[in-house]
DRENVEX-678948 format. One record per atom (N, C-alpha, C): residue in one letter; atom name; x, y, z. Coordinates in steps of 0.05 Angstrom, whole numbers. Layout:
BEGIN
- rest|atom|u|v|w
- A|CA|X|Y|Z
...
END
This chain:
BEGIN
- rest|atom|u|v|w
- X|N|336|97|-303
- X|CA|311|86|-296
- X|C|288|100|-311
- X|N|289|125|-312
- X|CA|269|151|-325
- X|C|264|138|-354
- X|N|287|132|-366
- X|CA|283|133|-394
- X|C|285|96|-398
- X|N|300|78|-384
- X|CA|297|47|-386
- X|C|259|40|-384
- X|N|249|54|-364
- X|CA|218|40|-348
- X|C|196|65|-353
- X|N|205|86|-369
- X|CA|188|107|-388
- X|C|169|119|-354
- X|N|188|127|-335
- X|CA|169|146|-314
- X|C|176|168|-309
- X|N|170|187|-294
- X|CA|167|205|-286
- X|C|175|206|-260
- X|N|197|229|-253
- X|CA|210|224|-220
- X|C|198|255|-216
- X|N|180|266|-194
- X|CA|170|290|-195
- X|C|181|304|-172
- X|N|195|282|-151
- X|CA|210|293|-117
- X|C|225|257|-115
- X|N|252|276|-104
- X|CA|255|260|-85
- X|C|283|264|-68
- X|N|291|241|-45
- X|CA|299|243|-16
- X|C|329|225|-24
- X|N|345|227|-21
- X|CA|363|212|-4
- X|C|373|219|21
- X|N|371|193|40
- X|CA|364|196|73
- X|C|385|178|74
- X|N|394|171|102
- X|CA|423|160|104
- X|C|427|120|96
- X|N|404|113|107
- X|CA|397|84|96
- X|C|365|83|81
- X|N|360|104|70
- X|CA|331|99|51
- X|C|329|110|38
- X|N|307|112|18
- X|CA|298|143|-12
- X|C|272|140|-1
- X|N|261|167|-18
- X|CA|239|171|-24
- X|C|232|187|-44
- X|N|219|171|-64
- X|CA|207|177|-97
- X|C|181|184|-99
- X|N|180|207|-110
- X|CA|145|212|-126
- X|C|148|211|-145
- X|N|130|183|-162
- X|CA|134|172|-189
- X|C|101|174|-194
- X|N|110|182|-229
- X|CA|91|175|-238
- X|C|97|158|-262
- X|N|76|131|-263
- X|CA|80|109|-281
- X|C|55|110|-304
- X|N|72|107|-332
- X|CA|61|107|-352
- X|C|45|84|-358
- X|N|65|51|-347
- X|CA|65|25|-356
- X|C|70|22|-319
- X|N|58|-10|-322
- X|CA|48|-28|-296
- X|C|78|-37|-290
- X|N|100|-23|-293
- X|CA|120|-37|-286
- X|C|136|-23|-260
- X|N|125|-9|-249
- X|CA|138|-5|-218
- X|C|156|-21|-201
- X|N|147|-51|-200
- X|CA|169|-67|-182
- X|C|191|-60|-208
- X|N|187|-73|-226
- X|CA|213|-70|-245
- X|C|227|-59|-245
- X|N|223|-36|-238
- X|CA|232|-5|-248
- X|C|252|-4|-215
- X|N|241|-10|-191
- X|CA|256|-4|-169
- X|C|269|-16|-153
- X|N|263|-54|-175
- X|CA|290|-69|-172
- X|C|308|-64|-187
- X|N|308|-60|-206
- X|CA|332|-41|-223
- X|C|350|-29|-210
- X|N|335|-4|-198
- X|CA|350|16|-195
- X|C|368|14|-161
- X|N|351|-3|-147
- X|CA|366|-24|-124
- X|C|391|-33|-139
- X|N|383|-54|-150
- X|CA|417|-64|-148
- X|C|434|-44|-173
- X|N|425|-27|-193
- X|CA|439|-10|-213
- X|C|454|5|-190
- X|N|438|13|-176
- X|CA|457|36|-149
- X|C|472|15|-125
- X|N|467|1|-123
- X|CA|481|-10|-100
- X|C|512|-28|-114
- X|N|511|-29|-144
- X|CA|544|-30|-153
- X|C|547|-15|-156
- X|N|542|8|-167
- X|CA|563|31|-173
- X|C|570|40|-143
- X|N|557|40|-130
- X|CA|560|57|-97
- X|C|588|38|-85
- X|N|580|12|-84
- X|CA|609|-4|-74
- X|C|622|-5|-95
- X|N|634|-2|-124
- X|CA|648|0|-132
- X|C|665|30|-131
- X|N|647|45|-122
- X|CA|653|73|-125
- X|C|665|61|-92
- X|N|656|63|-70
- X|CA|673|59|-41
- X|C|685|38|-36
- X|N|687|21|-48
- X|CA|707|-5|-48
- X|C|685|-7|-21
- X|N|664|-15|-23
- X|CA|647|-36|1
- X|C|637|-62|-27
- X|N|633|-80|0
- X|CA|614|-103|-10
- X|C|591|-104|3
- X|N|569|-116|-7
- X|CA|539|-122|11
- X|C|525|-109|4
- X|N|496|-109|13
- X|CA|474|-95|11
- X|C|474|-76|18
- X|N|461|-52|-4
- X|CA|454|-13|10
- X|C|434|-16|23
- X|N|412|-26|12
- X|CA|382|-21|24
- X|C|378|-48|38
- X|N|357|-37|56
- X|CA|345|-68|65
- X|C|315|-80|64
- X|N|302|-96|51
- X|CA|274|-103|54
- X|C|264|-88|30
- X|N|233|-92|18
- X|CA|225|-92|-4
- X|C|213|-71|-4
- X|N|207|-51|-13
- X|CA|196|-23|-14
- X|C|166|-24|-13
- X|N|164|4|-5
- X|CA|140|9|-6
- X|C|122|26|-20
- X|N|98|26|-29
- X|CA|82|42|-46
- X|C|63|47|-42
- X|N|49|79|-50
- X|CA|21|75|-42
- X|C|9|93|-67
- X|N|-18|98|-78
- X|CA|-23|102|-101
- X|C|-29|132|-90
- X|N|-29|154|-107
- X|CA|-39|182|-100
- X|C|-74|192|-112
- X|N|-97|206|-98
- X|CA|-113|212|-105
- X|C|-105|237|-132
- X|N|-92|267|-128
- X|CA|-103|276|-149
- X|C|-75|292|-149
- X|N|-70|317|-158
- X|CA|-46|336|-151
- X|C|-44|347|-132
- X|N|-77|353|-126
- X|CA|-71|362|-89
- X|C|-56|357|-75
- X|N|-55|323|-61
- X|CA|-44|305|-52
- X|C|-17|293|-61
- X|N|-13|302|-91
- X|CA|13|294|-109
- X|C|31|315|-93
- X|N|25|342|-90
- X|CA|38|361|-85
- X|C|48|362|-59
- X|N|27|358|-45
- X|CA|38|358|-10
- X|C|55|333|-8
- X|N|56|314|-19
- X|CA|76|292|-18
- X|C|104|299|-24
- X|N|97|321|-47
- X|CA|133|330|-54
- X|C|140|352|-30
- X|N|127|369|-23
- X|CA|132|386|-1
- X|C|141|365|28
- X|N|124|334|35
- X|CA|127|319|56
- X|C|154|314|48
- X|N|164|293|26
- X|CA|184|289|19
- X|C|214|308|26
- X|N|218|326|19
- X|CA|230|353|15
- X|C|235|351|50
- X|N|218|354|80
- X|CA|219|369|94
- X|C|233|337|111
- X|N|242|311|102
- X|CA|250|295|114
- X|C|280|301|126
- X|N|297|308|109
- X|CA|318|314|121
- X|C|324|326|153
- X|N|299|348|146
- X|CA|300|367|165
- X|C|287|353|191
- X|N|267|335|190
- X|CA|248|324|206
- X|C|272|299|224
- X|N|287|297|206
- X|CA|306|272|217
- X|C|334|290|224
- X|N|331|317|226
- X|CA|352|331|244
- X|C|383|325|231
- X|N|383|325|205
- X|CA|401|322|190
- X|C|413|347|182
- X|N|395|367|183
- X|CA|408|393|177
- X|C|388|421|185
- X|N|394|437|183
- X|CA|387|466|201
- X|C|373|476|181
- X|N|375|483|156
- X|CA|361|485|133
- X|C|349|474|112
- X|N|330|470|102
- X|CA|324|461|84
- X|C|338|452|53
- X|N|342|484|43
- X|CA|365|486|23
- X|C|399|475|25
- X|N|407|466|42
- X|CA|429|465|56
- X|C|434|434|47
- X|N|404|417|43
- X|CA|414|384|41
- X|C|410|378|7
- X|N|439|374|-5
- X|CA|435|365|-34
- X|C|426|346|-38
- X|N|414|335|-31
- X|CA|406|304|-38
- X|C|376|299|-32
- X|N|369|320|-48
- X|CA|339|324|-51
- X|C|336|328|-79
- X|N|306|335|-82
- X|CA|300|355|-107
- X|C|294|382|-95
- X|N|293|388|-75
- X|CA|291|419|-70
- X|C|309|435|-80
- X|N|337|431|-75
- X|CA|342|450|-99
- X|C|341|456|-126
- X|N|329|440|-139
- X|CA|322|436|-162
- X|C|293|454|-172
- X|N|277|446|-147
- X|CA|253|470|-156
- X|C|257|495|-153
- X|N|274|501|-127
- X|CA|274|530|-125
- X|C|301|541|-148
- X|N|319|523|-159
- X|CA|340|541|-171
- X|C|341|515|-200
- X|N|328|537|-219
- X|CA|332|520|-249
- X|C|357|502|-248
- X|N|373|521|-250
- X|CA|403|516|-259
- X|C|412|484|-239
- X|N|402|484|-215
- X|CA|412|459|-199
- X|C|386|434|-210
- X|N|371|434|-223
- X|CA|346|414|-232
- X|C|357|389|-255
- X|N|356|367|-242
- X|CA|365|345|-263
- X|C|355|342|-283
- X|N|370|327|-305
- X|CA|353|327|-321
- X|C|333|303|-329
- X|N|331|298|-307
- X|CA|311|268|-303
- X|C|288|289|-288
- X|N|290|305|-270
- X|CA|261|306|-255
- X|C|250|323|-261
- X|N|224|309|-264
- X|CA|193|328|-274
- X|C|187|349|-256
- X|N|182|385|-268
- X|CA|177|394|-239
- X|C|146|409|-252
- X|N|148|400|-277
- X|CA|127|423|-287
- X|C|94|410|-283
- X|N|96|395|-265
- X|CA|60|387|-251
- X|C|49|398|-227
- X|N|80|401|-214
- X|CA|79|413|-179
- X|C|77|444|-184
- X|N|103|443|-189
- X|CA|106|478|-202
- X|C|83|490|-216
- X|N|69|470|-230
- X|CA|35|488|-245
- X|C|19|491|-224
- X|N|20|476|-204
- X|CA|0|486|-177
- X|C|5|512|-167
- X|N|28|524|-166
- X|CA|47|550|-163
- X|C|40|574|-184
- X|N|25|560|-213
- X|CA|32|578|-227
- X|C|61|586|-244
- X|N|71|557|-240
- X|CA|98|565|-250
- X|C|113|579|-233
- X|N|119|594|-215
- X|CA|132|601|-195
- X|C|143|580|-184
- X|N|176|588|-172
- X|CA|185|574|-163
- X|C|188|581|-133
- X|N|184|615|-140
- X|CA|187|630|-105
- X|C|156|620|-91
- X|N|129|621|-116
- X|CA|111|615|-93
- X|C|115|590|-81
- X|N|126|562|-99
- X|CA|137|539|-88
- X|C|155|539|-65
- X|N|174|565|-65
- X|CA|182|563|-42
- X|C|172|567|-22
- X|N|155|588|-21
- X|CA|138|588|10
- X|C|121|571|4
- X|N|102|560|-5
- X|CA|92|534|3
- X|C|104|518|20
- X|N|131|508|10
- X|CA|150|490|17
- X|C|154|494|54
- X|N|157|527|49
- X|CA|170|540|81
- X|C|143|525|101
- X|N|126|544|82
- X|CA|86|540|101
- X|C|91|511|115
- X|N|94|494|99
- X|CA|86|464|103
- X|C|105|462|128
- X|N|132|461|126
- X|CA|151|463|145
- X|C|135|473|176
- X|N|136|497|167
- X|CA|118|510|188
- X|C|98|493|208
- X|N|72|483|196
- X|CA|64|470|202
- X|C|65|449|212
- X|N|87|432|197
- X|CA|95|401|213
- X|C|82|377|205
- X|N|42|386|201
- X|CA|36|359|186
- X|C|35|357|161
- X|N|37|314|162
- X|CA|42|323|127
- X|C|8|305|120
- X|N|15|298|98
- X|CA|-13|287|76
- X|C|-25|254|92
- X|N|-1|247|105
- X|CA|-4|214|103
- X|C|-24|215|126
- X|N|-39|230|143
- X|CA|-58|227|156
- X|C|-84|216|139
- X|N|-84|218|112
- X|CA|-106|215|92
- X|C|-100|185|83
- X|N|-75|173|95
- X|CA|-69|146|75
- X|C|-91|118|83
- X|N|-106|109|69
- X|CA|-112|88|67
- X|C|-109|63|68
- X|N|-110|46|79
- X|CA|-104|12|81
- X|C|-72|13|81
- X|N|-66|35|85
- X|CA|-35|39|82
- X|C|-24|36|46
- X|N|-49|38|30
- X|CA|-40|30|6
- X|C|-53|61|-14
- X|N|-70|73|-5
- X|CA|-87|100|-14
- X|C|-87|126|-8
- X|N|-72|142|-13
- X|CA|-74|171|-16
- X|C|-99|190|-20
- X|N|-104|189|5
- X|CA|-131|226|-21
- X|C|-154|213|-2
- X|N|-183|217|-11
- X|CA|-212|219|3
- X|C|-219|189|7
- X|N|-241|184|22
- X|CA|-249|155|27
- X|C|-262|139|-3
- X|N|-277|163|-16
- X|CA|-285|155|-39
- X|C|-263|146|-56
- X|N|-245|157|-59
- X|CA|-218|147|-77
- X|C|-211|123|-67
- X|N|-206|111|-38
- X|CA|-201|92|-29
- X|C|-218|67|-44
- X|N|-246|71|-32
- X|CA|-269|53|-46
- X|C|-259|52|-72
- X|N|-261|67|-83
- X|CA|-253|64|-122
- X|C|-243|45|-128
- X|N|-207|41|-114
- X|CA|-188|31|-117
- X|C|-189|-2|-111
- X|N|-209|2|-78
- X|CA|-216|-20|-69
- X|C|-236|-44|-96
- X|N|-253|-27|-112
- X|CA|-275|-35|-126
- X|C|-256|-47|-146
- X|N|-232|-27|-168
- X|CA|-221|-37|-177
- X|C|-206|-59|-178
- X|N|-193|-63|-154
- X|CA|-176|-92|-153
- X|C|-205|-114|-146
- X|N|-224|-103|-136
- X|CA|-244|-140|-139
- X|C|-249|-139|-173
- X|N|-258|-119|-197
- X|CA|-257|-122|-220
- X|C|-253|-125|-236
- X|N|-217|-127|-225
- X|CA|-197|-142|-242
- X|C|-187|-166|-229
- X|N|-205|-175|-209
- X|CA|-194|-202|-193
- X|C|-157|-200|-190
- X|N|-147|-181|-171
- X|CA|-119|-194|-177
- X|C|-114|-191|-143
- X|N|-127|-206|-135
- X|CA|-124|-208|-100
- X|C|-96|-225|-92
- X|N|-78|-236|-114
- X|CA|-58|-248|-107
- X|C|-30|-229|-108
- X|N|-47|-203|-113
- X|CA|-23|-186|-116
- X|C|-15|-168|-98
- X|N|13|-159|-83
- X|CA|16|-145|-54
- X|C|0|-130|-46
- X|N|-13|-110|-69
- X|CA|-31|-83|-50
- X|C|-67|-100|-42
- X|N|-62|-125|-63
- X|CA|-96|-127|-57
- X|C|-88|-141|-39
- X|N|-76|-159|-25
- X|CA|-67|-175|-6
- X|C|-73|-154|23
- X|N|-57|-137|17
- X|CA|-40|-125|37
- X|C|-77|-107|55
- X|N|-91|-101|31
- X|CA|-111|-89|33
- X|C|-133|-104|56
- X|N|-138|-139|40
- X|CA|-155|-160|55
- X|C|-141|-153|85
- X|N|-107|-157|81
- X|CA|-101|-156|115
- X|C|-103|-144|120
- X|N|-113|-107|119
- X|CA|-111|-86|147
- X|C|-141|-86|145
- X|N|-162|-112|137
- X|CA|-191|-108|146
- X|C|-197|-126|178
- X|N|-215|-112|187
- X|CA|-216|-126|211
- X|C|-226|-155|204
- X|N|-215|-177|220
- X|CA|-216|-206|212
- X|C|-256|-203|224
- X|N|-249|-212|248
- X|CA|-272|-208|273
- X|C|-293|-194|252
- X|N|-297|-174|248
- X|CA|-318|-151|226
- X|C|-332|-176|201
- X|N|-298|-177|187
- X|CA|-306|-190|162
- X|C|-322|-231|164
- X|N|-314|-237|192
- X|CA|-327|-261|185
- X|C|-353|-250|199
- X|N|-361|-235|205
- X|CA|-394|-229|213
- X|C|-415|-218|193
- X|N|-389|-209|168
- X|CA|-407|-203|152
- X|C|-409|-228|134
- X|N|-390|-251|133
- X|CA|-393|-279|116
- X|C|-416|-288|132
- X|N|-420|-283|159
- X|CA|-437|-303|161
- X|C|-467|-294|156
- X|N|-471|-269|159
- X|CA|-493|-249|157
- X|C|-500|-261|122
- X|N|-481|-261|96
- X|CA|-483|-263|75
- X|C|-496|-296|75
- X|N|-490|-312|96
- X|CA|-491|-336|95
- X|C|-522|-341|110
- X|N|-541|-321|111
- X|CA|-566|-319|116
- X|C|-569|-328|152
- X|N|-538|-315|166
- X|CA|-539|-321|195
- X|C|-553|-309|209
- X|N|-569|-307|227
- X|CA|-589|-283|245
- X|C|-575|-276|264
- X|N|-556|-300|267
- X|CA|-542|-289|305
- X|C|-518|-292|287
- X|N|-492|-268|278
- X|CA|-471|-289|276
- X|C|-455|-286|304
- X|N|-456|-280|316
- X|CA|-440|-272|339
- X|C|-443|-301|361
- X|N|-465|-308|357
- X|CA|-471|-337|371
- X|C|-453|-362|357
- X|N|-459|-357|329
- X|CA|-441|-381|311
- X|C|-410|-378|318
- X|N|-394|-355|325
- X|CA|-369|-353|337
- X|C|-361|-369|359
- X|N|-390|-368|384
- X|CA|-390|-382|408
- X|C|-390|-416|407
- X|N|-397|-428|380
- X|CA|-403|-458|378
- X|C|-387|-477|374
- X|N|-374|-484|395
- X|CA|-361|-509|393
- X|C|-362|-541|393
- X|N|-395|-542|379
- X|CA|-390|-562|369
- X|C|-379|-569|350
- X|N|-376|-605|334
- X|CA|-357|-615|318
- X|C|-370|-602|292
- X|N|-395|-599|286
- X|CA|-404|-596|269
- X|C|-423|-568|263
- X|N|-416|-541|249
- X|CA|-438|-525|244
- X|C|-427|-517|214
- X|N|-455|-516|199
- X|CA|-444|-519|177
- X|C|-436|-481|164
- X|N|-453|-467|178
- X|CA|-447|-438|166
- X|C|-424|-434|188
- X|N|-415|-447|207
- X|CA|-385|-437|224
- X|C|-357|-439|199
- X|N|-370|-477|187
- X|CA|-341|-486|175
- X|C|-347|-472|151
- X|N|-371|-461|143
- X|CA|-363|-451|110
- X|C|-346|-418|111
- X|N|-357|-412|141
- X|CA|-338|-383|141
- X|C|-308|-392|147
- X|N|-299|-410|157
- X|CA|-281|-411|160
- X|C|-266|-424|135
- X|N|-280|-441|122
- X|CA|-275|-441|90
- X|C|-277|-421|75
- X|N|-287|-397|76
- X|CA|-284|-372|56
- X|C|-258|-361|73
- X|N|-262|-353|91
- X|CA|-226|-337|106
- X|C|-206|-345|95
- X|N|-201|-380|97
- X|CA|-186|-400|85
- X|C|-184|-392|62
- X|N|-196|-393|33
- X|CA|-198|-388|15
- X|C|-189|-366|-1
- X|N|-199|-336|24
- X|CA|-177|-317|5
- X|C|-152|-316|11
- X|N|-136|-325|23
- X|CA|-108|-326|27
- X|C|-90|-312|37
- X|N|-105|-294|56
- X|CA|-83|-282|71
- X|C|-86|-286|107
- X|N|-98|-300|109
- X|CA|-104|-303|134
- X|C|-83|-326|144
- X|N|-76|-321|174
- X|CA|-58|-345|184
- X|C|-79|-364|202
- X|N|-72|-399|195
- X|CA|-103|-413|206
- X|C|-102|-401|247
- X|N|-80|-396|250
- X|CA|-77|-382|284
- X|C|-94|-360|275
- X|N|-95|-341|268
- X|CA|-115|-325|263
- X|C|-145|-321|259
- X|N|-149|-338|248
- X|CA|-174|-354|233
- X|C|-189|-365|266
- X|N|-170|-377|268
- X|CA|-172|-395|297
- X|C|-182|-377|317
- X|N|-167|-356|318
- X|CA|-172|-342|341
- X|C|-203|-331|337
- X|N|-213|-318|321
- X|CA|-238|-312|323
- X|C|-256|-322|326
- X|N|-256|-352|320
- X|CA|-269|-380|332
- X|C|-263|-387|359
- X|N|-245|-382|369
- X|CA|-240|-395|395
- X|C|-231|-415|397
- X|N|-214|-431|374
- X|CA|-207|-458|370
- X|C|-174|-452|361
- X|N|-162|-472|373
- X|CA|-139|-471|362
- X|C|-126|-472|325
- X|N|-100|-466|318
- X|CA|-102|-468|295
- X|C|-105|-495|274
- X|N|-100|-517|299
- X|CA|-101|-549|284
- X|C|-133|-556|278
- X|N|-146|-545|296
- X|CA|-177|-547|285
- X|C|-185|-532|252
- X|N|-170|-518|243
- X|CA|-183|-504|218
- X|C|-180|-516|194
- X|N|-158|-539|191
- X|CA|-164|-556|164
- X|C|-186|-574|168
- X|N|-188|-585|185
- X|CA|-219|-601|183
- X|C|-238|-575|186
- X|N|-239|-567|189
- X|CA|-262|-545|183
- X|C|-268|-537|150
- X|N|-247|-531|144
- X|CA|-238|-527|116
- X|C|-250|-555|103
- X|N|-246|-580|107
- X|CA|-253|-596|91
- X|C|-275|-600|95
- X|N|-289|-600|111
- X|CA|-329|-609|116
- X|C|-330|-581|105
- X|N|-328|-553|103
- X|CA|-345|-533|93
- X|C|-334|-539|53
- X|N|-318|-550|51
- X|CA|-316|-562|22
- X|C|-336|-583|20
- X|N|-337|-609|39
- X|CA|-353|-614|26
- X|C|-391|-611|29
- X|N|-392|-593|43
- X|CA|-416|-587|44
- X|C|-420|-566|14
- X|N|-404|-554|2
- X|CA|-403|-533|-25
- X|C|-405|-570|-44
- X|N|-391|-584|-44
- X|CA|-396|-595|-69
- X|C|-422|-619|-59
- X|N|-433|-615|-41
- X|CA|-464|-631|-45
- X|C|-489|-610|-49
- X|N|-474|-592|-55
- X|CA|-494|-569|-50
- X|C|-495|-543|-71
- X|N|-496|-552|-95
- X|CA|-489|-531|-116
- X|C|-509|-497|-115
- X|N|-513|-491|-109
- X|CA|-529|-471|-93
- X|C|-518|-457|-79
- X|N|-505|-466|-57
- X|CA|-487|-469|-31
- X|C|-463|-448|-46
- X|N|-458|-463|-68
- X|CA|-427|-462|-73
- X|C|-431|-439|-97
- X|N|-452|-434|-108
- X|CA|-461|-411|-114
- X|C|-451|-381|-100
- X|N|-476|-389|-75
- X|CA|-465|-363|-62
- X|C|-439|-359|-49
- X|N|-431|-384|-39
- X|CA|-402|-370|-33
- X|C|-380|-361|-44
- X|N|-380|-377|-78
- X|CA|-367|-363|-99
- X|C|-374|-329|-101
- X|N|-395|-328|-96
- X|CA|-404|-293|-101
- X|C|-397|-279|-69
- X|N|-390|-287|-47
- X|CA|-383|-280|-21
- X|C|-350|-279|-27
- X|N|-329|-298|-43
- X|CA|-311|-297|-38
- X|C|-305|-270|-60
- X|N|-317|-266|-84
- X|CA|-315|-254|-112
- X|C|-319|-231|-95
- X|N|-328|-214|-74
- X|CA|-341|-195|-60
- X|C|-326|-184|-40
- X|N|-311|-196|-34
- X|CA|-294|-197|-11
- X|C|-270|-182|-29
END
């Protein structure tokens, strides 16, 4: 995989039904790279045990890292799983890590990168080891800092990341998806309707008549970015989910009698 998808493996875990990799990617090809190595390992493994079927289960997960700080304590988090899942009494003791690899040259593959972590050390491998111990010690790891479940490191890094995927428009892709969903729904249509020049939006939630036209255009922008379920949508309205396609279609056509209209909500959805 190192040398097929040109990355960098800097830590990692094998756990009894999972991994865990600290990669660093040259080229945008990550899914590529760890469907590969899914099914590349899951024949040799049943050919090697005479099994049939699936090793792993469900689609992995990723999250981006702020700086080496954060790179580092991930390989130390990584490293202390075995132990955390009571697999073994020592640290050194579980091969199916990269820990032995940092602390003893001679056991280090020749796939994994150690010389980014290890420069935080100074090149030491003993100060790496007590680091390693310290962290143990302690118990917590880095992911208290994780973001939208997709961001590693400070809130400002978060924002960055956030800024970046609206500036490359790629909201159809898992992490910007994944992002719109861990925003509060309730939050985000108060701020559509606030954008929509609302004074009360908290009243426009309460209105069940057939007709408001800044109700159906928020419920036409929700609609629009695509991750929302119309039961969802629904729920913050107070309306069931069969009410939200006709909603959807009068806040359309109130955007195409209304080029203005459809102005700003192009720049509400571009914003979002």
């Amino acid at each position: 995989m190192v040398e097929r998808f040109q990355l960098e493996i800097h830590a990692y875990v094998l756990m009894k039904n999972h991994y865990h990799l600290l990669i660093h990617t040259k080229e945008g090809n990550l899914s590529r790279a760890i469907q590969w190595l899914g099914v590349s390992y899951s024949v040799w493994f049943n050919r090697r045990h005479q099994r049939i079927g699936h090793l792993f289960q469900g689609r992995f997960k990723s999250f981006l890292i702020e700086d080496e700080r954060y790179f580092t304590a991930v390989c130390l988090y990584i490293h202390g799983n075995p132990l955390r899942a009571c697999l073994i009494n020592h640290i050194l003791d579980y091969k199916w890590s990269s820990y032995q690899g940092y602390v003893d040259e001679r056991r280090e593959a020749s796939w994994l990168t150690t010389e980014l972590v290890l420069g935080m050390y100074g090149g030491s491998r003993g100060k790496f080891r007590q680091a390693q111990e310290l962290s143990l010690e302690k118990g917590s790891g880095p992911l208290g800092d994780l973001r939208h479940g997709l961001y590693l490191g400070s809130e400002d890094y978060s924002q960055d990341c956030i800024e970046r995927i609206k500036g490359e428009g790629r909201q159809e892709k898992p992490q910007a998806r994944s992002l719109l969903k861990s925003r509060d729904i309730r939050a985000l249509t108060v701020r559509i309707l606030n954008e929509l020049g609302e004074k009360d939006p908290e009243s426009v939630l309460k209105v069940r008549k057939y007709r408001c036209q800044n109700r159906d255009i928020a419920i036409y922008i929700l609609y629009r970015v695509g991750v929302y379920l119309n039961a969802e949508i629904g729920k913050v309205f107070g309306v069931g989910y069969t009410a939200i396609p006709g909603a959807v279609k009068r806040g359309q056509d109130y955007l195409e009698a209304d080029g203005e209209l459809e102005r700003v909500v192009k720049e509400i959805i571009g914003d979002i």
